[in-house]
N, C-alpha and C positions, 0 to 999 in steps of 0.2 A: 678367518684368514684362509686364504686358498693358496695355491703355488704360486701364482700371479705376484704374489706381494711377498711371500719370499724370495723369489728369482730377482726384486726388485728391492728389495730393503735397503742396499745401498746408493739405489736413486732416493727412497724416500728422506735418508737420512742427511742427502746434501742437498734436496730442498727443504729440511727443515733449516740446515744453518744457513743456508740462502736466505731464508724470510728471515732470521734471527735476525742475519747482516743490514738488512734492508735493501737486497739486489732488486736489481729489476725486473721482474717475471720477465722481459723479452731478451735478459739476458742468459737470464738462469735455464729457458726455455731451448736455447741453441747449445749453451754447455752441458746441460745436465740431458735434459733431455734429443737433443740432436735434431731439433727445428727448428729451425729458421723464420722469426719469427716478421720479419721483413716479406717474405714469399710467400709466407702462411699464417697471416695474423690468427685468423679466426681459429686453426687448428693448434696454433700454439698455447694460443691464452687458454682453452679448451683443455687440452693434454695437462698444462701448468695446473689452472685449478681443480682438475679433478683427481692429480697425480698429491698434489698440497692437500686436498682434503683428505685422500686416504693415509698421508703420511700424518697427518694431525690423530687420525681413528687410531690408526697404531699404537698413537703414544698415552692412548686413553686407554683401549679397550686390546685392540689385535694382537699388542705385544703381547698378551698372556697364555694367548692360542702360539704363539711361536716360542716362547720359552718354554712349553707344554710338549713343542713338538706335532701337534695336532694337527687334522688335514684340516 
């Protein structure tokens, strides 16, 4: 876990309920994350899946370095 994903934990965690819900990553991608996925397809879907994959690692592995406190 690094700052990056601390600074960001409560993006990670409203793309997790985002996929729970079944939103639309070109939805989720302009509210959660702030791109416009119309203007910037390729950078949207981009940012989404790789924002959803670190938010998925979290909830396997990374959460235990942030409950820890750890850099």
């Amino acid at each position: 876990m690094v700052d990056y994903d601390r600074a960001h934990s409560i993006i990670y965690l409203r793309l997790l309920d985002a996929a729970k819900e079944g939103a639309a990553w070109e939805e989720v991608s302009k509210i959660v994350l702030g791109i416009d996925s119309e203007r910037e397809p390729e950078r949207a879907k981009r940012a989404y899946d790789t924002h959803l994959q670190r938010a998925k690692w979290m909830t396997t592995s990374g959460y235990k370095d942030f409950l820890k406190g750890s850099p």
